[in-house]
Jmol script that loads the backbone (N, CA, C; Angstrom):
load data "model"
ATOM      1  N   UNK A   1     -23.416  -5.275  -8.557  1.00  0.00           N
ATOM      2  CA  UNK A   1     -22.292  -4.482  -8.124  1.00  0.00           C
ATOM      3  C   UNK A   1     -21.094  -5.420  -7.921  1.00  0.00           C
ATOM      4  N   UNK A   2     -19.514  -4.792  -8.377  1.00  0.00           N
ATOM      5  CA  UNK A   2     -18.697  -6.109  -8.362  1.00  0.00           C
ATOM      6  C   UNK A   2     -18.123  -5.569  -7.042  1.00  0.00           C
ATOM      7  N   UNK A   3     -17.473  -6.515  -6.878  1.00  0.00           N
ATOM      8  CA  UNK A   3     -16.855  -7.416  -5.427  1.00  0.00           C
ATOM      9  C   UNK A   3     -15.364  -7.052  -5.684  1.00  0.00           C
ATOM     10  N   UNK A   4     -14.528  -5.907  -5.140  1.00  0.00           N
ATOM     11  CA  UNK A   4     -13.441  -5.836  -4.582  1.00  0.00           C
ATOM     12  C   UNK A   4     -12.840  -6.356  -3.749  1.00  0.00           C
ATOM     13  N   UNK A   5     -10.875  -6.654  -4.169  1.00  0.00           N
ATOM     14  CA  UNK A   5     -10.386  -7.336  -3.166  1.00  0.00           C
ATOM     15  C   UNK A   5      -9.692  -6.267  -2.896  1.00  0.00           C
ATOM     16  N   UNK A   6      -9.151  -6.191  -1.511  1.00  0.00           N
ATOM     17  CA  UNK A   6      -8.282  -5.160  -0.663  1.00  0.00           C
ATOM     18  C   UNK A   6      -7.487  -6.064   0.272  1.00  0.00           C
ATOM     19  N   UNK A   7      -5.971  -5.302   0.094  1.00  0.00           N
ATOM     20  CA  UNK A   7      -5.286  -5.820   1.056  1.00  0.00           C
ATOM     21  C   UNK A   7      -4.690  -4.392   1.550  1.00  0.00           C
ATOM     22  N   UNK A   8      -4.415  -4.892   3.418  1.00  0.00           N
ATOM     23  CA  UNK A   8      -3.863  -3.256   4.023  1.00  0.00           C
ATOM     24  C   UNK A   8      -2.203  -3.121   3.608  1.00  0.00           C
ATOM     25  N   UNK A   9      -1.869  -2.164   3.701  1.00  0.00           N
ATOM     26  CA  UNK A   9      -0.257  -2.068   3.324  1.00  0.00           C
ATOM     27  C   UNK A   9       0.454  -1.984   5.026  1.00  0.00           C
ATOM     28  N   UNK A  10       1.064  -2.685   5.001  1.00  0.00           N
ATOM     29  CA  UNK A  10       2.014  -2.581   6.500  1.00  0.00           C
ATOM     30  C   UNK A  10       2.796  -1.626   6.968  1.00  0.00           C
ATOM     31  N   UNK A  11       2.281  -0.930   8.036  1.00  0.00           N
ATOM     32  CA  UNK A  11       3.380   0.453   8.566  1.00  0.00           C
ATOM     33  C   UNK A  11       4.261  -0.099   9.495  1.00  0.00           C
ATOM     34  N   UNK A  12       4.826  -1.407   9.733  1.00  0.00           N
ATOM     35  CA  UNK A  12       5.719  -1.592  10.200  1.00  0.00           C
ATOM     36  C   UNK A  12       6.086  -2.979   9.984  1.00  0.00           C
ATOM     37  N   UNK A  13       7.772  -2.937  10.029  1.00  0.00           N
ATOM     38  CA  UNK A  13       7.959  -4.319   9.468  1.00  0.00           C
ATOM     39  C   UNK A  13       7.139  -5.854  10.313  1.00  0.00           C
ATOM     40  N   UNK A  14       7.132  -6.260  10.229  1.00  0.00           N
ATOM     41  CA  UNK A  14       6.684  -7.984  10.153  1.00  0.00           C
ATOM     42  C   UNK A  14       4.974  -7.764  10.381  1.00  0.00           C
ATOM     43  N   UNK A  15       4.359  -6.520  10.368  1.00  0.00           N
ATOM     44  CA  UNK A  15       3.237  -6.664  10.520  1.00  0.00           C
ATOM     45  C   UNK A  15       2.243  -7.512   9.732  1.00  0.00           C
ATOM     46  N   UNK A  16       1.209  -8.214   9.682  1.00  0.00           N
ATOM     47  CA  UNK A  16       0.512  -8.883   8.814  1.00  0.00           C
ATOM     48  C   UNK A  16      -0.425  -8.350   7.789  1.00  0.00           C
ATOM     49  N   UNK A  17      -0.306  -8.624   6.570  1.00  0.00           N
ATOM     50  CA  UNK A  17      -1.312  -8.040   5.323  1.00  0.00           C
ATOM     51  C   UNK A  17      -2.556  -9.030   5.673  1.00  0.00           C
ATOM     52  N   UNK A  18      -3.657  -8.061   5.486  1.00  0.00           N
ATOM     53  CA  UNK A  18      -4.933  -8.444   5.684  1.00  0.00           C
ATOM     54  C   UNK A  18      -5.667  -8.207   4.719  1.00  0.00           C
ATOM     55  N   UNK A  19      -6.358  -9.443   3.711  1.00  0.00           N
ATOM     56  CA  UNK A  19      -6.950  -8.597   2.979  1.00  0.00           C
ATOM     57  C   UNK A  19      -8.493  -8.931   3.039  1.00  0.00           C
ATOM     58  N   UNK A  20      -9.685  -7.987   2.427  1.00  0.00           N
ATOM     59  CA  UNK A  20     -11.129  -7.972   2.692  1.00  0.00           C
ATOM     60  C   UNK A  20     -11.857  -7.667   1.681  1.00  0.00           C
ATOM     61  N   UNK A  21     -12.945  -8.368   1.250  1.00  0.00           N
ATOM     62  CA  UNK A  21     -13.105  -7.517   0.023  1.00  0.00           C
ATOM     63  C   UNK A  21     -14.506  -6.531   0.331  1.00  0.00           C
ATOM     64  N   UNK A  22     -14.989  -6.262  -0.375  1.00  0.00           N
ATOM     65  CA  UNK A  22     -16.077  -4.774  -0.721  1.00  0.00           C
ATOM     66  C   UNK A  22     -16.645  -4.096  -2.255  1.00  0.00           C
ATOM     67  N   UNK A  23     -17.913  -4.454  -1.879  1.00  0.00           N
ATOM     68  CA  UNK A  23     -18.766  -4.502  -2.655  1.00  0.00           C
ATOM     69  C   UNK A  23     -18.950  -2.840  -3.030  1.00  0.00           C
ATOM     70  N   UNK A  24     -18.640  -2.182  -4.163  1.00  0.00           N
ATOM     71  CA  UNK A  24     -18.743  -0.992  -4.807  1.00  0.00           C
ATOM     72  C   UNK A  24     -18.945  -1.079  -5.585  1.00  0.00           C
ATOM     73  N   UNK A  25     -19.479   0.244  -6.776  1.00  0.00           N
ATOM     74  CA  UNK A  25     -19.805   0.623  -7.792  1.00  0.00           C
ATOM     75  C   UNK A  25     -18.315   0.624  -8.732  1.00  0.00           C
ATOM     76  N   UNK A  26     -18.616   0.418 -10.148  1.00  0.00           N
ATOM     77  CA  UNK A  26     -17.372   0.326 -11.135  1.00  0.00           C
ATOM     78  C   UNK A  26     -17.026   1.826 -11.200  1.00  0.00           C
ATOM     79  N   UNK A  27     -18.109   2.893 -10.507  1.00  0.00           N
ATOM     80  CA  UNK A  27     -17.599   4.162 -10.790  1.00  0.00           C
ATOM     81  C   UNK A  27     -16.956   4.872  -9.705  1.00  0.00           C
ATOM     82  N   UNK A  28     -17.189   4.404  -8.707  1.00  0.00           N
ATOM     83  CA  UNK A  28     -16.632   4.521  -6.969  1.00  0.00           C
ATOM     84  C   UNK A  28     -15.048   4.667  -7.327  1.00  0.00           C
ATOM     85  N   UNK A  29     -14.485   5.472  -6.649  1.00  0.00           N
ATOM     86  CA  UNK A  29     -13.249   5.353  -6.664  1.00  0.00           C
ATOM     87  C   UNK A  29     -12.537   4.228  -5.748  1.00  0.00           C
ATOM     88  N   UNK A  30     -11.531   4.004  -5.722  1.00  0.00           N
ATOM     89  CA  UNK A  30     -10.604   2.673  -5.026  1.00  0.00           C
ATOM     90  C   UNK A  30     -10.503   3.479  -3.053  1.00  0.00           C
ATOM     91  N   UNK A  31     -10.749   2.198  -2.861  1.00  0.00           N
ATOM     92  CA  UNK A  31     -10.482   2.859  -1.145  1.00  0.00           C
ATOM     93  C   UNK A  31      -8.773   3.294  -1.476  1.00  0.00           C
ATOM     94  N   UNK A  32      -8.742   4.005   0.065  1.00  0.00           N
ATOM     95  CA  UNK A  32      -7.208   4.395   0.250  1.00  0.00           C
ATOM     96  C   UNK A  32      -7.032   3.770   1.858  1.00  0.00           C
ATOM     97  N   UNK A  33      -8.236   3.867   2.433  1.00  0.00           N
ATOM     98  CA  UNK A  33      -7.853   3.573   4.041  1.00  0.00           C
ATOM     99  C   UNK A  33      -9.077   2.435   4.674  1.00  0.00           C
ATOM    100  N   UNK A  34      -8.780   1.374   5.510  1.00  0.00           N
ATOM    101  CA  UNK A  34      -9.424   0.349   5.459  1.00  0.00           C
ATOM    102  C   UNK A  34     -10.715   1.034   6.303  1.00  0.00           C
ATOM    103  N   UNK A  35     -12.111   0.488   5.637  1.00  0.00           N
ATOM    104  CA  UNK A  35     -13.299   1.296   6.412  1.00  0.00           C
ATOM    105  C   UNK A  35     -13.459   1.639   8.330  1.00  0.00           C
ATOM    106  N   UNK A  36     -13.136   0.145   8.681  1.00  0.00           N
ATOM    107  CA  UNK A  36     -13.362   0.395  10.277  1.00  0.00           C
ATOM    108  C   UNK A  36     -11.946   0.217  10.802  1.00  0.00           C
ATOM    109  N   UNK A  37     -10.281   0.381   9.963  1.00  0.00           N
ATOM    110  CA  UNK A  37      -9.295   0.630  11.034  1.00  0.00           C
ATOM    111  C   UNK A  37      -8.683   1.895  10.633  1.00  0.00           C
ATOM    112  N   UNK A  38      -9.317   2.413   9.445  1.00  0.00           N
ATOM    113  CA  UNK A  38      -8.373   3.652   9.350  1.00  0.00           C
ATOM    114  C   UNK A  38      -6.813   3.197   8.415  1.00  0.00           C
ATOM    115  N   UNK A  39      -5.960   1.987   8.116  1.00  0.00           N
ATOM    116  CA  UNK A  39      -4.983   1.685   8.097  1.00  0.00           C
ATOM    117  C   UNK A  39      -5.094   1.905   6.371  1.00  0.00           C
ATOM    118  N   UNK A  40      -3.931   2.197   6.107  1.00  0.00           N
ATOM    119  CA  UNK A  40      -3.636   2.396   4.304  1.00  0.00           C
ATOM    120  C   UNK A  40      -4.233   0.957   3.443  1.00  0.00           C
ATOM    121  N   UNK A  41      -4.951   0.915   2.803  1.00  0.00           N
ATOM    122  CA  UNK A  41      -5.111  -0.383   1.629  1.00  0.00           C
ATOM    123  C   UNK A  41      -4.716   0.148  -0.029  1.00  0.00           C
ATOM    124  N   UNK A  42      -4.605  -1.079  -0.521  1.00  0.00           N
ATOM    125  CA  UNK A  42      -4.402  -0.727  -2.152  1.00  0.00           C
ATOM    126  C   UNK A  42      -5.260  -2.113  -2.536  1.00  0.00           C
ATOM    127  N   UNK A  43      -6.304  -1.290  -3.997  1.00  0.00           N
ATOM    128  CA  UNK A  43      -6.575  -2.888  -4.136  1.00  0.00           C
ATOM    129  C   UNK A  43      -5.659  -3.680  -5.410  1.00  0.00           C
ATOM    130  N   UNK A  44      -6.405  -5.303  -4.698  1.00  0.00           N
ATOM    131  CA  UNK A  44      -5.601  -6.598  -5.311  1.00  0.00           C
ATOM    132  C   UNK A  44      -6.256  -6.793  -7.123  1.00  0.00           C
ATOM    133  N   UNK A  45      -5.423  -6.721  -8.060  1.00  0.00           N
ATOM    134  CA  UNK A  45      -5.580  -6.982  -8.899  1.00  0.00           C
ATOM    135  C   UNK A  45      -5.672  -8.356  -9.460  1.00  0.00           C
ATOM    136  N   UNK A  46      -6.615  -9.091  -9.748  1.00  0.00           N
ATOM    137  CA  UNK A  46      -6.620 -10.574  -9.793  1.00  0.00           C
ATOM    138  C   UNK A  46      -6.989 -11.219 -11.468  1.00  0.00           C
ATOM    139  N   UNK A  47      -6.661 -12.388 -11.818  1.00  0.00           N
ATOM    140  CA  UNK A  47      -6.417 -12.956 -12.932  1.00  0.00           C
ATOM    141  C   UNK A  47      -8.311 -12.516 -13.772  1.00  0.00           C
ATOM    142  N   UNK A  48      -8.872 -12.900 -13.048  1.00  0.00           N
ATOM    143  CA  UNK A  48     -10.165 -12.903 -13.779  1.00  0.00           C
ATOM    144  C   UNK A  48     -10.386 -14.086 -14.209  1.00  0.00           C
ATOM    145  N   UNK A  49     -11.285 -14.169 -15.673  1.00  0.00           N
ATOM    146  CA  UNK A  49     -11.554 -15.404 -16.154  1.00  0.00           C
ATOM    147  C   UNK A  49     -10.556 -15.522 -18.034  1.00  0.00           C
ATOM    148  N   UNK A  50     -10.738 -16.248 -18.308  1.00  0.00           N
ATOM    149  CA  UNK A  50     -10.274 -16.767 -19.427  1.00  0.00           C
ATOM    150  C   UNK A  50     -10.961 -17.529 -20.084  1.00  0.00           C
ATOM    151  N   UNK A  51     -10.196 -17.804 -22.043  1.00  0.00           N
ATOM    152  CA  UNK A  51     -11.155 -18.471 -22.557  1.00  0.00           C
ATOM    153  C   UNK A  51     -10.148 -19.603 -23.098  1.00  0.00           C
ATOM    154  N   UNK A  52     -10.332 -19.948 -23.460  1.00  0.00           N
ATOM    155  CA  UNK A  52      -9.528 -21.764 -24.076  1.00  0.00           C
ATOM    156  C   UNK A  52     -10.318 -22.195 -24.785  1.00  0.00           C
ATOM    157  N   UNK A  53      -9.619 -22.637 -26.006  1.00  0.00           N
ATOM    158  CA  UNK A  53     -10.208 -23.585 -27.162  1.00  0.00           C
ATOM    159  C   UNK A  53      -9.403 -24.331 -27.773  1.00  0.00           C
ATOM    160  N   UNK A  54      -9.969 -25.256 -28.180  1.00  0.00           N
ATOM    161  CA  UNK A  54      -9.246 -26.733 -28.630  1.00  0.00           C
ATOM    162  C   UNK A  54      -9.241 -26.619 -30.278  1.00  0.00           C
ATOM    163  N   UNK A  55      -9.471 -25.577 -30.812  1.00  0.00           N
ATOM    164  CA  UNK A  55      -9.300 -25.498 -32.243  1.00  0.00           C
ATOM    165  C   UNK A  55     -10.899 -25.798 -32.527  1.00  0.00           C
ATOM    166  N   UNK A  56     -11.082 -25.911 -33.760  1.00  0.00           N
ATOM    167  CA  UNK A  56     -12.517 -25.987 -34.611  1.00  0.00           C
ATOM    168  C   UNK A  56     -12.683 -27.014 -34.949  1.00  0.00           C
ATOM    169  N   UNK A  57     -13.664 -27.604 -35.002  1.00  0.00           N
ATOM    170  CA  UNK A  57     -14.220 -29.129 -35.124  1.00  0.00           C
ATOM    171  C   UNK A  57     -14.669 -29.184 -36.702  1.00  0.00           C
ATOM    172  N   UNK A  58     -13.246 -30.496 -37.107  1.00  0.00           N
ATOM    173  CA  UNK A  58     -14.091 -30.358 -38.532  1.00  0.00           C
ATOM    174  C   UNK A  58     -12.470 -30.262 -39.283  1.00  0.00           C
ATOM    175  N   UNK A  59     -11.781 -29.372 -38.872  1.00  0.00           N
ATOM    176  CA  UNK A  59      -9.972 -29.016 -39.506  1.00  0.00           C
ATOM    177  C   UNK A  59      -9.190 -29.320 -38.926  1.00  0.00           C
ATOM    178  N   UNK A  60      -7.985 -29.828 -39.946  1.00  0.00           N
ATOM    179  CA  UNK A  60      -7.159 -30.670 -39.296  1.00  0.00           C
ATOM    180  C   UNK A  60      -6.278 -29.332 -38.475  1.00  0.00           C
ATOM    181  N   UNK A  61      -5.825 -28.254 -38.791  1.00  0.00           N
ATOM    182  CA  UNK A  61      -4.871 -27.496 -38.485  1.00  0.00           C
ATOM    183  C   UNK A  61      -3.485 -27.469 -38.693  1.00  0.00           C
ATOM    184  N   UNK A  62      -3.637 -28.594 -40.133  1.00  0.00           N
ATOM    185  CA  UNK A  62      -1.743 -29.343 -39.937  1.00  0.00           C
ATOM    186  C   UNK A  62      -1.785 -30.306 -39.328  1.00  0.00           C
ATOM    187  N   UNK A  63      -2.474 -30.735 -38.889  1.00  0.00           N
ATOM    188  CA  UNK A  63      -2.457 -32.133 -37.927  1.00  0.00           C
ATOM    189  C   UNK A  63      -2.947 -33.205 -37.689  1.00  0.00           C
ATOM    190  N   UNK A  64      -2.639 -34.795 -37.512  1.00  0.00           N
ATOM    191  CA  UNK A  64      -3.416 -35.418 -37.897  1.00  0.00           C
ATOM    192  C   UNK A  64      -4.551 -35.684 -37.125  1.00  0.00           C
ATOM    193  N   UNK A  65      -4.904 -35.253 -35.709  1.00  0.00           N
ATOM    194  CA  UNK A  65      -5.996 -35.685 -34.930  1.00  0.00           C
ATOM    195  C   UNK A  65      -7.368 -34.379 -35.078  1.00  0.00           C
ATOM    196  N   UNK A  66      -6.491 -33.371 -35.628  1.00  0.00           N
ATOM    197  CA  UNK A  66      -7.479 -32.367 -36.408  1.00  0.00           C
ATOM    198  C   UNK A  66      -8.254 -31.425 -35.151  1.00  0.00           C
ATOM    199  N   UNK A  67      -7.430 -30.995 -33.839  1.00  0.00           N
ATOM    200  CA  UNK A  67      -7.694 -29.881 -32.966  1.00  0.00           C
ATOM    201  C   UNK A  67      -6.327 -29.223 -33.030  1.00  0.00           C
ATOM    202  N   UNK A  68      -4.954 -29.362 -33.973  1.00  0.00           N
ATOM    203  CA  UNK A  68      -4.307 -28.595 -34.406  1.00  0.00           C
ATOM    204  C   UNK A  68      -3.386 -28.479 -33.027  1.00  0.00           C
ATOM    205  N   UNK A  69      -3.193 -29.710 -32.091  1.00  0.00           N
ATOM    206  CA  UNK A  69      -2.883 -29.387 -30.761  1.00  0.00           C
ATOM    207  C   UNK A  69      -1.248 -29.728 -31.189  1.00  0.00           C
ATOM    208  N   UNK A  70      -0.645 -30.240 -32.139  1.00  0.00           N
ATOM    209  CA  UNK A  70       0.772 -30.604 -32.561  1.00  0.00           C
ATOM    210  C   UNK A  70       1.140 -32.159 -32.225  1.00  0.00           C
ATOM    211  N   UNK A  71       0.441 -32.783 -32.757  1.00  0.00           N
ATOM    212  CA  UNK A  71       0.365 -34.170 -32.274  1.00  0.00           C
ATOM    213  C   UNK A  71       0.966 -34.635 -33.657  1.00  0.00           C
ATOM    214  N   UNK A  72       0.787 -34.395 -34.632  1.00  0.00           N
ATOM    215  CA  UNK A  72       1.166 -34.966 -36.193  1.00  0.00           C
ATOM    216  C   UNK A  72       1.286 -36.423 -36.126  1.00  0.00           C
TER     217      UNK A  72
END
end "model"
wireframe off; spacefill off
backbone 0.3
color backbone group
């Protein structure tokens, strides 16, 4: 089950954002109100993972060190 992040939305100015996360189903809908204060949340949308590659081993790419990184 994945791991939600939540932060509360502030009903008054300088109040502090708190955020918590919570373990739900991908089919669960998104909280709206934090479980034990009642207070408004929205959840945090975060980068995730990524992939990176150095080109193919073996071709130059145009280039002379041959990972095509623009070194010529």
């Amino acid at each position: 089950m994945p791991t939600y992040v939540y932060e509360t939305i502030p009903s008054k100015l300088g109040e502090k954002v708190v955020q918590f996360e919570v373990q739900q189903s991908m089919k669960e809908a998104s909280l709206t109100t934090h479980p034990e204060t009642g207070q408004a949340v929205k959840r945090v949308i975060s980068g995730g993972y990524g992939y990176v590659s150095k080109g193919r081993s073996g071709t130059s790419g145009g280039h002379s060190c041959g990972h095509g990184c623009g070194c010529d």
